[in-house]
C-alpha positions as CSV (number, residue, x, y, z in Angstrom):
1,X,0.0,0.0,0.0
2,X,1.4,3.5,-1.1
3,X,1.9,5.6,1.9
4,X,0.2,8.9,2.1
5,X,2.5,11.7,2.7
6,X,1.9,15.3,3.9
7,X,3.7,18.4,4.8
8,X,4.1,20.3,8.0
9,X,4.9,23.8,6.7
10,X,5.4,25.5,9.8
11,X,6.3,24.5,13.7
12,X,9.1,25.5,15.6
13,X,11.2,22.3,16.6
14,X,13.9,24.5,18.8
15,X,11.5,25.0,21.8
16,X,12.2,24.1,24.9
17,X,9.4,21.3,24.8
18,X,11.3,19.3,22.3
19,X,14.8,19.2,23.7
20,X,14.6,15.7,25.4
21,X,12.9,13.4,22.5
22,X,13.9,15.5,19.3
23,X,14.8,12.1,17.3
24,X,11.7,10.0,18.2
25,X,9.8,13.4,17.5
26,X,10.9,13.6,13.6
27,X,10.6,9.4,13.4
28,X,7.1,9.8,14.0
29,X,6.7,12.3,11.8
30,X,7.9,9.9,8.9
31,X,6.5,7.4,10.3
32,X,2.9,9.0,9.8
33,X,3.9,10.4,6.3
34,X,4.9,13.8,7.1
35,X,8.4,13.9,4.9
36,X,8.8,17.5,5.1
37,X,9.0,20.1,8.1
38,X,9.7,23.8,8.2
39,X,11.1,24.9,11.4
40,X,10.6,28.7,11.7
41,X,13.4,30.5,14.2
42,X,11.1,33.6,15.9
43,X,14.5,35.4,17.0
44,X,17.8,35.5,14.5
45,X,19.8,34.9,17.9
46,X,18.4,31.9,17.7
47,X,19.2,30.8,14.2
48,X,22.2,28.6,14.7
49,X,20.6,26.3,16.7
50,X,17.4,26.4,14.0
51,X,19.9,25.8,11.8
52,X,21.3,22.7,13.0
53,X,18.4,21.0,13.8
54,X,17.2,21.4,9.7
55,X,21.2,20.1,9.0
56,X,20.9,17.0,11.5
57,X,17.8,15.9,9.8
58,X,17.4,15.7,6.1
59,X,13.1,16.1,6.5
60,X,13.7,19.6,8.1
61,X,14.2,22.8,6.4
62,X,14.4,26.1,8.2
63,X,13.6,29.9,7.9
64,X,14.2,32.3,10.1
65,X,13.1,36.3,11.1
66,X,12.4,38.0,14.2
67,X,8.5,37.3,15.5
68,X,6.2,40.4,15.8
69,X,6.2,39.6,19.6
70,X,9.8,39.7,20.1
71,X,10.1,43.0,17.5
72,X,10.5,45.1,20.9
73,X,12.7,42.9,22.6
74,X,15.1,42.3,19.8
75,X,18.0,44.4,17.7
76,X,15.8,45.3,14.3
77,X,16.4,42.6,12.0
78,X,18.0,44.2,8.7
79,X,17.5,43.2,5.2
80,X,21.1,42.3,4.7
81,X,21.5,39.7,8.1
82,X,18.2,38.4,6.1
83,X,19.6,37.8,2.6
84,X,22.9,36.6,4.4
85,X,20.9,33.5,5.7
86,X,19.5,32.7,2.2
87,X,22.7,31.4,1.3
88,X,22.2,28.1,3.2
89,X,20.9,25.5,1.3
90,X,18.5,24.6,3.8
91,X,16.8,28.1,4.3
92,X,13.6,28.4,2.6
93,X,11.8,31.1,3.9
94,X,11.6,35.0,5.2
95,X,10.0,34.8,8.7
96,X,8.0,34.0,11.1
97,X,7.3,37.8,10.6
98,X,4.2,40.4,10.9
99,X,1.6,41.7,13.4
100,X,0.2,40.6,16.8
101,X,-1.5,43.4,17.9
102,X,-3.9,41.1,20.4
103,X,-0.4,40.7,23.1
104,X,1.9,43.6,22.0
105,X,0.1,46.3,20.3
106,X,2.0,48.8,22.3
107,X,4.9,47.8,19.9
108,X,2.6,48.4,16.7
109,X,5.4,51.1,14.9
110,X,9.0,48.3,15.6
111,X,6.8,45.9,14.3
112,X,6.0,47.6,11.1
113,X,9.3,48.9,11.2
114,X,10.3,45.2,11.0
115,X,7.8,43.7,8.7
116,X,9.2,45.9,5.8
117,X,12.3,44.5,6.3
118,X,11.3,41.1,6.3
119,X,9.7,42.0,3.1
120,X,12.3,43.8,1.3
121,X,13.9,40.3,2.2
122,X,11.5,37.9,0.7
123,X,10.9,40.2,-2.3
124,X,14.9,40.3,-3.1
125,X,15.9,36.7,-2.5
126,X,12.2,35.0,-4.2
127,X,11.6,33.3,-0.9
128,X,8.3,33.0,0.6
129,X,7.2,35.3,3.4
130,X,5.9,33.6,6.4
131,X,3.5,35.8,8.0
132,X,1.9,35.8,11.6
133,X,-1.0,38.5,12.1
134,X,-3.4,38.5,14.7
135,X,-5.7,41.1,15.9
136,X,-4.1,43.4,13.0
137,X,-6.6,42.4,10.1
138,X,-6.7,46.2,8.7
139,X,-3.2,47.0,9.0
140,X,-1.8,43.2,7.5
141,X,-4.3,43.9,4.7
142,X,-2.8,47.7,3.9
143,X,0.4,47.1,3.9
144,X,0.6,43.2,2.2
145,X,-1.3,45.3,-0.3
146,X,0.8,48.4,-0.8
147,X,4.2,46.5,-0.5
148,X,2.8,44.4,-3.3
149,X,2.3,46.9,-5.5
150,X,6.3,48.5,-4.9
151,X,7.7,45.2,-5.5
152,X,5.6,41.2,-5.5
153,X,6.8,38.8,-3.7
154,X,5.3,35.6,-2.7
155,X,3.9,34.5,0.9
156,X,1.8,32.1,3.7
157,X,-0.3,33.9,5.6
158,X,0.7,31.1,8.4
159,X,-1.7,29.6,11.3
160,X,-4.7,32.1,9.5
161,X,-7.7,32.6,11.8
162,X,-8.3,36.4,10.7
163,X,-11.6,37.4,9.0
164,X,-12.7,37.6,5.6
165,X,-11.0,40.8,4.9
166,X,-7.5,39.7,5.2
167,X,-8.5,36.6,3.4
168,X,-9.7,38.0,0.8
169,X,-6.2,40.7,0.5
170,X,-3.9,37.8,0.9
171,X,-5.5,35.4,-2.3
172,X,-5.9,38.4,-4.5
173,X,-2.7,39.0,-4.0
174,X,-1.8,34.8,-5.1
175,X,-1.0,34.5,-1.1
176,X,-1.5,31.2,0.7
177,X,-3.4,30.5,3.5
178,X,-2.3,27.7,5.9
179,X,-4.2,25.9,8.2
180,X,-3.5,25.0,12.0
181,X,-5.1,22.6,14.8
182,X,-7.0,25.7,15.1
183,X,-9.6,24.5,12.3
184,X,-10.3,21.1,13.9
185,X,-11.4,22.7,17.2
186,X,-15.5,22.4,17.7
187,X,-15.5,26.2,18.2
188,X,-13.8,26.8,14.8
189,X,-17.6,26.6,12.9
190,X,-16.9,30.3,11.0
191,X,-13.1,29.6,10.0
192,X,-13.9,25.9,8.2
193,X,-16.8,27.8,6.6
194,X,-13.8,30.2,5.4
195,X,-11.4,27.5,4.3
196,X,-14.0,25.6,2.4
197,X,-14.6,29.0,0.0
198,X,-10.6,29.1,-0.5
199,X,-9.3,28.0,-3.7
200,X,-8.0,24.3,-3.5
201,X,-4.3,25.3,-4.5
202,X,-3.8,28.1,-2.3
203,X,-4.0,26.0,0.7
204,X,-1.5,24.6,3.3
205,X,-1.2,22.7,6.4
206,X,0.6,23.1,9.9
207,X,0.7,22.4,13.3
208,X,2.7,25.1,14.7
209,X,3.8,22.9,17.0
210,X,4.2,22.7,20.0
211,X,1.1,24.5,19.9
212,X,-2.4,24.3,19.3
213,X,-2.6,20.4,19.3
214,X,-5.7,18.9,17.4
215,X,-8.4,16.5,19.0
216,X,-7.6,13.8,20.3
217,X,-4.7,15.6,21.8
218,X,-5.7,19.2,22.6
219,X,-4.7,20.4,25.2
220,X,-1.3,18.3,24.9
221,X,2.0,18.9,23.2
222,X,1.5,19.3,19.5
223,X,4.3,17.9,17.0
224,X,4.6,17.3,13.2
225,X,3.2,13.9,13.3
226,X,-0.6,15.3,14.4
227,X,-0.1,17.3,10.8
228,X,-2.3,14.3,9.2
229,X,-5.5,14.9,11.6
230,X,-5.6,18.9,10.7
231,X,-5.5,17.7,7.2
232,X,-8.2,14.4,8.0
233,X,-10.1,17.6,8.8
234,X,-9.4,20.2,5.5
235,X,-10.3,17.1,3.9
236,X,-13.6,16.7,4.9
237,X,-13.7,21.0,4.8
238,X,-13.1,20.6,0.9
239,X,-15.0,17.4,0.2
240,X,-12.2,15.5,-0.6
241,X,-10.5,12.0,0.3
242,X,-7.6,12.2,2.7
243,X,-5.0,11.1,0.1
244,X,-6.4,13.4,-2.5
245,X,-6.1,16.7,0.1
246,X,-3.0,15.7,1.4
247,X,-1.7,15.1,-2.2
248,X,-2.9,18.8,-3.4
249,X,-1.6,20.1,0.0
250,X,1.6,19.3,-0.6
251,X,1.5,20.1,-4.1
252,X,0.9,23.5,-3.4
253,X,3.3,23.7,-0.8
254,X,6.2,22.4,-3.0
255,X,4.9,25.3,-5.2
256,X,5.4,28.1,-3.0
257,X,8.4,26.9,-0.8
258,X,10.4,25.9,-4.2
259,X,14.0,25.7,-2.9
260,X,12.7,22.6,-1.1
261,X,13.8,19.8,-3.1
């Protein structure tokens, strides 16, 4: 029987949470079909240690940016330290990057400040944006659209749980929208009702682990592996078998993260 593979675009395999069982995390990964993983870095401190988990491992790829939480916190990530990374043949994408204005809207301007960068970044070297906004619909949606129009690049709108309004922005733009644990929870009625009116091929899947676990592990650590019940669940969003999402899934993921081989 030909396995079923899928794709965990996004989770963050340097946290704290996976520091004692790293290899039997990334075995059951393959194990349940998930050959590919990005692991996103949130802080370019970090990146080393991002780095070598995507080296150890020949499943993992990385990208890297500073996270709209830690914008504050951080030295302002340039475009050059950006482009710089791209050199590495495992780096695939510009980010985690963008606005969270639901814990640190106080930061709102170093977190613009920082989001151009990033895209400057993604727009120079063709690599994907990976973008986290939450609670910043209006403000994602004006400059994703303005900073299109000086320059395209290409991009993920990663973990999406925003309205219609920066759905709508981020497709016509030929954005992605990728899906988290979030969609399987019972509360979730108005996102899947979202999801099911996205194109097919503008779609991806993630657990952004070690968050946001899906049923039957809510509430538990989340890895790569529980990729294939969020996507048990776009599945049945789009009407579609298992194999026949995951294959499309990781079709369009191939797509957009291209220097994946």
């Amino acid at each position: 029987m030909t396995r079923i593979e899928i794709t965990d675009s996004h989770c963050h395999l340097d946290f704290n949470d996976f520091q004692d069982d790293l290899d039997e995390i990334i075995n059951r990964a393959l194990e349940a079909g998930v050959t590919k993983m990005i692991t996103i870095c949130t802080k370019l401190s970090e990146e080393t240690l991002v780095r070598a988990i995507a080296e150890k491992y020949p499943s993992v790829f990385y990208a890297a940016g500073t996270h709209p939480m830690n914008a504050a916190t951080n030295p302002l990530v340039t475009v050059s330290q950006l482009l710089e990374l791209t050199n590495h043949s495992k780096f695939v994408g510009i980010g985690e990057t963008g606005l969270d204005y639901h814990y640190t809207s106080e930061t709102a301007d170093i977190q613009k400040e920082s989001l151009l960068n990033h895209i400057e970044a993604a727009r120079l070297s063709n690599l994907p944006l990976i973008i986290h906004s939450r609670g910043a619909d209006h403000d994602m949606s004006e400059i994703l659209s303005s900073e299109h129009k000086n320059g395209p690049f290409e991009c993920v709108m990663h973990c999406f749980s925003s309205g219609v309004e920066l759905a709508k922005t981020a497709l016509d733009l030929g954005f992605y929208l990728s899906m988290s644990g979030i969609i399987t929870f019972p509360k979730s009625t108005e996102l899947r009702e979202l999801f099911s009116s996205v194109p097919i091929d503008r779609v991806l899947v993630e657990t952004d682990s070690p968050y946001l676990a899906p049923p039957p592990f809510r509430g538990k650590r989340n890895e790569p592996s529980y990729s294939v019940h969020t996507a048990k669940v776009g599945a049945e969003i789009f009407g579609l078998d298992y194999s026949e999402f995951s294959h499309q899934t990781q079709s369009n993921f191939n797509r957009l993260f291209s220097k994946v081989p």
